[in-house]
Backbone bond lengths (Angstrom), bond angles and torsions (degrees), N, CA, C in turn:
res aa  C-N    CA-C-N  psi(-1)  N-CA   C-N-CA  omega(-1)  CA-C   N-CA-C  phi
1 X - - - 1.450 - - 1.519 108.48 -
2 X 1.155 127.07 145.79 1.742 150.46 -136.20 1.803 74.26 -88.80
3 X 1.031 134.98 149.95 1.720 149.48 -178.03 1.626 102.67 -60.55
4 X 1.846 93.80 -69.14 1.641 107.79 -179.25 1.337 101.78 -67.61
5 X 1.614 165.00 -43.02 0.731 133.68 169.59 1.780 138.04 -34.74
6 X 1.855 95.83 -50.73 1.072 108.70 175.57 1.713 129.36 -62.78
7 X 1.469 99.42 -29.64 0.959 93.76 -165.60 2.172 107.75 -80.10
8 X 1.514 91.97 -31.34 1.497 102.62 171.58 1.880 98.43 -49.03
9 X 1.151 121.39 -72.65 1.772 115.12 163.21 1.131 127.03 -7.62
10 X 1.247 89.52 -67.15 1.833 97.86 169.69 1.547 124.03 -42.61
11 X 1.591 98.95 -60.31 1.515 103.02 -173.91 1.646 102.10 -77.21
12 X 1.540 128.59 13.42 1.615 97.17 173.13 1.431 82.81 -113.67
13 X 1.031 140.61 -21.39 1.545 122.30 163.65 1.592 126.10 -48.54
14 X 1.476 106.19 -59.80 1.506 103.44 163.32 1.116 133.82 -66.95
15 X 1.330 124.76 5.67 1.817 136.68 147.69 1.299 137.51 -57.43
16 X 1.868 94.31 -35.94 1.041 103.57 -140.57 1.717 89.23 -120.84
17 X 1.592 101.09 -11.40 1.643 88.41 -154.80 1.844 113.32 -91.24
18 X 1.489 111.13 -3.42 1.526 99.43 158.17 1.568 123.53 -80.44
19 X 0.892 109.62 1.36 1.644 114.18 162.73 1.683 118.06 -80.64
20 X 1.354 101.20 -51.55 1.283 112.00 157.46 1.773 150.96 -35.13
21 X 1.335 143.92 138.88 1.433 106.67 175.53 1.142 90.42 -95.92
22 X 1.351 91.83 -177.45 1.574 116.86 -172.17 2.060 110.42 -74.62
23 X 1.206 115.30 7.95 0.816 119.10 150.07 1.831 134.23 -74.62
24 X 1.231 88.97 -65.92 1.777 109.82 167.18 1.334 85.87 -44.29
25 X 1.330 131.43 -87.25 1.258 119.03 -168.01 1.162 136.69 -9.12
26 X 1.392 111.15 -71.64 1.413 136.43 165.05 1.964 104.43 -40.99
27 X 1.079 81.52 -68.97 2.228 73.47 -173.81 1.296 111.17 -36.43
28 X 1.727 122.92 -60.97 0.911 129.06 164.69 1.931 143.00 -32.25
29 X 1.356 93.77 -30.20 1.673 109.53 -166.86 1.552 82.23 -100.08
30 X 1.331 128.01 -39.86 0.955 100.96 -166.29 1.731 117.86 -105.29
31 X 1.329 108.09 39.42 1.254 108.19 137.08 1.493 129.77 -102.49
32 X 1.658 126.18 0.71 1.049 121.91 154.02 1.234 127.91 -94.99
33 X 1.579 106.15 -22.50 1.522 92.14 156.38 1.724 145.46 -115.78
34 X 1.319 148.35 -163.33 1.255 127.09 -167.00 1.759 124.08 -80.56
35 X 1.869 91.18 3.71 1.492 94.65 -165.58 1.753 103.19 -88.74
36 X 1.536 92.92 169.47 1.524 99.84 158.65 1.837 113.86 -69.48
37 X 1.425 105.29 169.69 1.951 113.74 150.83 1.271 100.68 -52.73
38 X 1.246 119.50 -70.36 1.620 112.18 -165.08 1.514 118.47 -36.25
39 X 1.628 107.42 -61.32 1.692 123.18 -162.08 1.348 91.17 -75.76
40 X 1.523 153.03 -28.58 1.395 129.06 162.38 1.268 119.81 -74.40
41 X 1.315 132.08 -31.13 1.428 134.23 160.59 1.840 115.18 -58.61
42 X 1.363 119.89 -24.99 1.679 125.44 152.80 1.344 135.99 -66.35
43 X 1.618 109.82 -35.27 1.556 130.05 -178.31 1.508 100.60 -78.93
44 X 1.668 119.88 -36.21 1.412 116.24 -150.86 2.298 91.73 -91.45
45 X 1.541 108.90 108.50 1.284 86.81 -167.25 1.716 114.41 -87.77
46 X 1.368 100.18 179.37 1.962 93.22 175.46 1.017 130.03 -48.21
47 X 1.047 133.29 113.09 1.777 136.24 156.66 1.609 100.22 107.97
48 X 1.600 119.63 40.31 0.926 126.85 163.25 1.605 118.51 -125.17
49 X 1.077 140.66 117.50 1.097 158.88 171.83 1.741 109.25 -23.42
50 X 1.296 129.73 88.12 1.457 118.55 -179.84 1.418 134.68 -41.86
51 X 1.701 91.07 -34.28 1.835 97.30 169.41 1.489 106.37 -53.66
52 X 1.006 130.29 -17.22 1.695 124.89 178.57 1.426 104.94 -64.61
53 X 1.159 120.02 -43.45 1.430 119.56 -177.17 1.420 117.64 -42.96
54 X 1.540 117.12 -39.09 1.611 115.89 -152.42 1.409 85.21 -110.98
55 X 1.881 130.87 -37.08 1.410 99.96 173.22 1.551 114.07 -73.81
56 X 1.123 134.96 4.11 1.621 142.76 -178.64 2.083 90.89 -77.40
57 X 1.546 117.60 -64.84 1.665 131.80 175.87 1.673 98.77 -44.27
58 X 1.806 127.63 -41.83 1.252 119.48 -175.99 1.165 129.71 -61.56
59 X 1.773 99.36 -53.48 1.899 113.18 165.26 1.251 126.88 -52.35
60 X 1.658 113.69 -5.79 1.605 102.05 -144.32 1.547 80.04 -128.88
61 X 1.691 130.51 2.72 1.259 137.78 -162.59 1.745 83.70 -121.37
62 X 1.312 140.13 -59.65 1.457 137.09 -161.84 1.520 107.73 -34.34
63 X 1.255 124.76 142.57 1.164 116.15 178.96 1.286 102.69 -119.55
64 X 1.251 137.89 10.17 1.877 150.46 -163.82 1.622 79.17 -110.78
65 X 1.419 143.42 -22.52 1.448 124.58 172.66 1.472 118.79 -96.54
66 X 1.582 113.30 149.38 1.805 110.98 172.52 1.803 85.68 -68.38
67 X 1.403 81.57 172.51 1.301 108.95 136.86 1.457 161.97 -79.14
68 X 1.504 83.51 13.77 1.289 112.86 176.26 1.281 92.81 -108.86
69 X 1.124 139.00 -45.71 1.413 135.01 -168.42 1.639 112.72 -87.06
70 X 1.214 121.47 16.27 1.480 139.79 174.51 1.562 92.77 -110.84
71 X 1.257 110.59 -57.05 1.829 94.75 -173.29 1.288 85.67 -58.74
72 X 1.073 158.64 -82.28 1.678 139.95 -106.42 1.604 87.98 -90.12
73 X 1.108 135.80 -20.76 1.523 146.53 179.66 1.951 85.93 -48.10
74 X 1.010 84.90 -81.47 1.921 118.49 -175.10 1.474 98.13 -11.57
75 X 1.749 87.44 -82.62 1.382 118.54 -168.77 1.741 111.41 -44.68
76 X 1.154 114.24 -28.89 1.608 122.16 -163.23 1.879 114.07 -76.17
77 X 1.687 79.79 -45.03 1.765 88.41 -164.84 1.836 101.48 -97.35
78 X 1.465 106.81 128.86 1.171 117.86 170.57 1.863 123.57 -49.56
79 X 1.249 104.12 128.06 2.061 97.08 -170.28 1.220 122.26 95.35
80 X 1.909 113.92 -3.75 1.216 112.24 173.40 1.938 112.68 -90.17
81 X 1.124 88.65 -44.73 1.851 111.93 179.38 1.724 96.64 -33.43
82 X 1.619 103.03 -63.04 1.125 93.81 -169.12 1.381 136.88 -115.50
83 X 1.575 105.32 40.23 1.067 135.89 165.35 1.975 95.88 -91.23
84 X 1.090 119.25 -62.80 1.391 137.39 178.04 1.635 100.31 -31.24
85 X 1.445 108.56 -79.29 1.641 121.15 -179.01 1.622 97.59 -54.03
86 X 1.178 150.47 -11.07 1.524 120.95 161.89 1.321 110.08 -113.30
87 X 0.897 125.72 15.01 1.573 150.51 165.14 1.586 102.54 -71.16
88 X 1.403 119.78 -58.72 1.029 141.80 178.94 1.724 124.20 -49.48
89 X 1.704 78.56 -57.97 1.727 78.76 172.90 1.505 125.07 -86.90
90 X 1.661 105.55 11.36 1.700 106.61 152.40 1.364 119.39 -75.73
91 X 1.432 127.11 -23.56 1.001 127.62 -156.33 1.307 123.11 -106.96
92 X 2.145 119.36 -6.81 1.165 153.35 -167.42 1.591 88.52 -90.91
C-alpha cells in the first residue's frame, strides 16, 4: 500500500476509533494492516484504548523517524508496550 495513502488510513482510523467498538475497529485496521479481525482484536489487550493500535502501526510505519526514535515513541506512551509484547508473541 502507497505510504501516503496508508498513512491518511491511519489517521481516519485513529479519529474515529473511540467512537467505534472494538469490532469496527478491527475490520477497519485490518485492511491496512497484514493481520486478521481476530489477531488485532487478541494483540489489542483489556483496558487499553484500541486507537493505540493504529497510532502504535503509524510510528512504526514513519520513515522521517530512526529507530531509535520509534522505540522511545513506544516506550513513552502508555498501551503501546503492551500492545507491542502481544504483538510479539504472534509473530514467535
Amino acid at each position: 500500500m502507497d505510504t501516503i495513502i496508508m498513512k491518511k488510513s491511519l489517521n481516519d482510523i485513529i479519529e474515529t476509533a473511540s467512537q467505534e467498538s472494538l469490532s469496527d475497529f478491527c475490520n477497519k485496521a485490518s485492511k491496512v494492516v497484514r493481520l486478521t479481525n481476530e489477531e488485532i482484536a487478541e494483540i489489542i489487550p483489556d483496558g487499553i484504548e484500541h486507537k493505540r493500535f493504529a497510532e502504535l502501526i503509524q510510528i512504526v510505519n514513519d520513515t522521517s523517524a530512526s529507530n531509535q526514535e520509534k522505540a522511545d515513541k513506544i516506550r513513552n506512551v502508555a498501551g503501546y508496550a503492551e500492545i507491542v509484547a502481544n504483538l510479539l508473541t504472534k509473530l514467535i
